[in-house]
N, C-alpha and C positions, 0 to 999 in steps of 0.2 A: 463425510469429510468436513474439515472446519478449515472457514475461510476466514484467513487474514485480512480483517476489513484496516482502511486507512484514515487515520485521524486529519482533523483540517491542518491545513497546509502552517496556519498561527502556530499548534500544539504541537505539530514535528518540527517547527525551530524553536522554540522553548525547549522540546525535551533535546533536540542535538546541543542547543548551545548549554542547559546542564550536565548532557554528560561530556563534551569534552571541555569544562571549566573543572569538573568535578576528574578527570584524566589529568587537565594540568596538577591540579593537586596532589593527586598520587604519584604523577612523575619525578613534578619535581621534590616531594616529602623523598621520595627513594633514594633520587639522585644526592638529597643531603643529607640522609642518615648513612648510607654506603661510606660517600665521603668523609663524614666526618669521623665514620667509624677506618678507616683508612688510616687518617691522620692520627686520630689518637693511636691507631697500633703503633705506627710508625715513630712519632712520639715517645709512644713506651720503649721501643726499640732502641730511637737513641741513647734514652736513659740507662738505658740497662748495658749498650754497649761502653756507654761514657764510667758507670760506676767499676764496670769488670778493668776496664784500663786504669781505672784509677789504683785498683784495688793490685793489680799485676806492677807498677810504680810502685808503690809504696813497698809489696814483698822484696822489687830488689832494689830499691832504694834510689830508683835512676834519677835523674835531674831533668830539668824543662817540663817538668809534667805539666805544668801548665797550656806551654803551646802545643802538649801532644795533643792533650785531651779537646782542647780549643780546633785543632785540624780535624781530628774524626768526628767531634760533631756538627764539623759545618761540610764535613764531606756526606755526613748521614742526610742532612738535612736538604744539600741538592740533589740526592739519589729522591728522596720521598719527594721533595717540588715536582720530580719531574715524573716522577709514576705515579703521583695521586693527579696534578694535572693531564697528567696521559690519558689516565681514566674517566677524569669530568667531563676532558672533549669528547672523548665516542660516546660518553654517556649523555649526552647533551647533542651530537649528531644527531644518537639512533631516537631518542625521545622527540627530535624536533622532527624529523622525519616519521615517526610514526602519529605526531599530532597533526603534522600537516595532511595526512592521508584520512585521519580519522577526520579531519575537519572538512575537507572536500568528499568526502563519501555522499553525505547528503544530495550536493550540489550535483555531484555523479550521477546517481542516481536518480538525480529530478530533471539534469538532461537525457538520461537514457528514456526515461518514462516522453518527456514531450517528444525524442525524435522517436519513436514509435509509435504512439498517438500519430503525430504529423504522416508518418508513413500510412499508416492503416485509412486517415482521412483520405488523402494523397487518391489510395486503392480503389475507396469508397464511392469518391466524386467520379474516378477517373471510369470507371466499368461501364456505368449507366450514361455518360456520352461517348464509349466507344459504340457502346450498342446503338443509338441515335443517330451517329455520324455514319457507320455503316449501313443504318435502313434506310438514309437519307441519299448517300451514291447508288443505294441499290435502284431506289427509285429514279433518281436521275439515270442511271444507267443502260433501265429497261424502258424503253416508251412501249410495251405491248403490255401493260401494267394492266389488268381489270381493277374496278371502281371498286370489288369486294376486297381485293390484296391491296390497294391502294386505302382503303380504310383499314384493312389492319397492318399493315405500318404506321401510319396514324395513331392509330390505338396502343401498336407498344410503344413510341416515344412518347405517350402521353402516361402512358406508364410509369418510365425511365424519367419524365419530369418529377412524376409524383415523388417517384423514390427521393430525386435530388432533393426535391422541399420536404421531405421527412428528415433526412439527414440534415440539412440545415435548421431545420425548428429541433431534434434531438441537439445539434452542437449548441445551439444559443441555450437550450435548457441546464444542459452543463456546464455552460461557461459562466451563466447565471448561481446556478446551483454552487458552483467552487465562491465566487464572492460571496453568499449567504451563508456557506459553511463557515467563511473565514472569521467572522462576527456572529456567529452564533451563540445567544445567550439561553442557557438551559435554564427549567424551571419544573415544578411540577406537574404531572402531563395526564390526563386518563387516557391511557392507551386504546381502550375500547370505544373510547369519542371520534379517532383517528381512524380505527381500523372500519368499525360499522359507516363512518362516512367514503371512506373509502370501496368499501364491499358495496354499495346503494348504487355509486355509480359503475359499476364493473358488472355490476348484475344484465344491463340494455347490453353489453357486448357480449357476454355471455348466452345471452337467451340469443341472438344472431347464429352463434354457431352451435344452437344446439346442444349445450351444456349447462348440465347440472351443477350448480353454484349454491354449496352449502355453507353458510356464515353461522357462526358459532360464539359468539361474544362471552369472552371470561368471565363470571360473576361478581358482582362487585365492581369496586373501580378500582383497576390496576393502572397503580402512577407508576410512573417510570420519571425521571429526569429529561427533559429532552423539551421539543420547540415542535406544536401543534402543527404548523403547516407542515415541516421537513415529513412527520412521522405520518401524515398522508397520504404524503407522496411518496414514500417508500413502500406503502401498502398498494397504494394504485400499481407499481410498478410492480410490484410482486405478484400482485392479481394479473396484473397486463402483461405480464410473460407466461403465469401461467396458462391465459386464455388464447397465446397466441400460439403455445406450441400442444396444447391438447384436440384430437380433433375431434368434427361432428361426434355426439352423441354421448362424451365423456362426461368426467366428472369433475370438479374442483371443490374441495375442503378446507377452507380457512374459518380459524379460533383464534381465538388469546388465550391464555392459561395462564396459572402460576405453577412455579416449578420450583420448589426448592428455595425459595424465599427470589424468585428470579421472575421476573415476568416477560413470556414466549411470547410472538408474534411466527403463528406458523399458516402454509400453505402448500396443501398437498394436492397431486391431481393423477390423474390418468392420461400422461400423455403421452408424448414418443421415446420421455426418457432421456437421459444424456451419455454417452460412451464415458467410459472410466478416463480413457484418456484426454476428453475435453472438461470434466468439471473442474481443473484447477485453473481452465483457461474462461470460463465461462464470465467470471466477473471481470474483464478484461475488455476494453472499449471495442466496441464493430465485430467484438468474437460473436458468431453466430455457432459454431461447429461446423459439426460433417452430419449431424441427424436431421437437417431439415430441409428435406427433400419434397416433403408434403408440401413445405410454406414454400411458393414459390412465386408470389406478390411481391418480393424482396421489400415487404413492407417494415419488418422490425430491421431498426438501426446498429441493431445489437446495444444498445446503451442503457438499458432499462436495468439488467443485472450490475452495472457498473453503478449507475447513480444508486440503486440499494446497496451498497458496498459504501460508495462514500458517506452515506448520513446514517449509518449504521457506528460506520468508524467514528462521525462525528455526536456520536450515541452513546461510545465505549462500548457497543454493543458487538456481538460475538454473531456469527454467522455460520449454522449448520446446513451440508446440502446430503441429501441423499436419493439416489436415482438407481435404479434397471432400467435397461435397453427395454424399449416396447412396453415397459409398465409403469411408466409414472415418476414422480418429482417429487420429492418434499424437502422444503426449506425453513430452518426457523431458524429465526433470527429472536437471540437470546440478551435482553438488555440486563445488568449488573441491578443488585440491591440498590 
């Protein structure tokens, strides 16, 4: 499946604000070619009606031809006033209405994306101090508490803190990460300087749980366009999802490759897999799924596949994901010529 990754937030108001400058253009070129193709029929029309009167006068010789022909062309010419302007207004309604809609879609759409964010944070914050507030009456509630069950209550709110300070070091990352995107100056990149630096530090976590961490570096130097640090940390992240949902004893396979005059950043693994019905959800902030039942630290923020999504997009890079249930992951993220 290919994931629509998202450009910085700079490069989707430049391209809204070209295509609806480049809409008013075409709007209004229509609205007055119609028009003016209107008028001139109409035009011709009077013409043609004013010659044949002229011409039915003169067969029988009547007199006043002048005010006759004089009446019917100004009778013609408020009939056309008033149906070619008939036409301009709803032509001019439905255009202004349809640019006003194309012009706030963005805007739409970039509040729908924060009040969903805001909810899912909202979710996020709110779980791990209900959990807390509840171990906290229970304690208070029971005084025949033993020192073992009193230390572990202890223990999971110390838990539920943790999660919280993940979640807020994940938000600051991101909110950090959206202004860096915004001012992002690309250059040329070796991709393989990125990815091997990134694979070095992911290898100490890896060997923790037990898995096998094969790094592959493409031959040669594959430049790609793009901003050294972002392209690190989209690799860290990559590595650090793969390593969080593969368990003891698995595998992970990341390469660089060239492809087709394209150069690949991929990451393959042996892990729990994703259900068909969450990979279109998966680069989506705090989406975890429904397969991680094993992970039960509630240590991942779910933000790691989101922030490779944003600097992907701000890469013009292209995002492949492919998964079965219970065997495995593979992601590449495919940057343009």
């Amino acid at each position: 499946m290919t994931v629509q990754t998202t450009a910085p937030r700079a490069d989707i108001l430049t391209s809204a604000r070209l295509k609806i400058t480049l809409l008013y253009l075409v709007m209004g070129g229509a609205i007055f070619v119609v028009g003016g193709y209107l008028v001139y029929d109409r035009i011709v029309a009077v013409i043609v009606s004013a010659l044949a009167s002229l011409r039915n006068l003169a067969a029988t010789h009547a007199t006043g031809s002048s005010t006759a022909i004089a009446s019917i062309i100004e009778s013609e010419i408020r009939q056309m006033n008033l149906e070619v302007g008939a036409w301009i207004l709803v032509a001019i309604i439905v255009a202004a209405w349809l640019l006003a809609t194309l012009t706030l879609e963005p805007v739409k759409a970039a509040l729908e994306r924060e009040q969903h964010f805001m909810a899912n944070i909202s979710h996020e914050l709110r779980t791990p101090l209900s959990i807390m507030k509840t171990n906290a009456e229970v304690a208070l509630m029971d005084s025949e508490l033993t020192d073992e069950e009193l230390a572990e209550t202890v223990k999971s709110n110390l838990e539920e803190i943790d999660r919280l300070t993940n979640i807020i070091r994940f938000l600051l990352t991101f909110s950090s990460l959206e202004n860096r995107l915004t001012n992002i100056q690309l250059e040329p990149v070796n991709l393989n300087k990125a990815f091997t630096k990134a694979a070095k530090l992911a290898k100490g976590k890896a060997a923790e749980k037990n898995i096998r961490l094969s790094v592959e570096p493409g031959k040669g130097e594959l430049a790609v366009a793009g901003n050294l640090a972002l392209l690190e940390e989209l690799a860290q992240n990559l590595l650090g999802n793969a390593i969080a949902y593969t368990p003891a004893g698995g595998w992970i396979r990341a390469r660089t490759i060239r492809e087709n005059g394209n150069v690949v950043l991929s990451v393959a693994d042996s892990g729990v897999g994703i259900p068909p019905k969450d990979i279109a959800n998966v680069f989506e902030p705090f989406y975890r799924g429904t397969n991680t039942a094993y992970d039960k630290s509630g240590r991942s923020a779910g933000l790691g596949l989101t922030i490779v999504r944003e600097i992907a997009g701000a890469h013009h890079a292209i995002i492949n994901v492919e998964s079965k249930l219970g065997k495995g992951t593979k992601i590449d993220v495919k940057f343009p010529k």
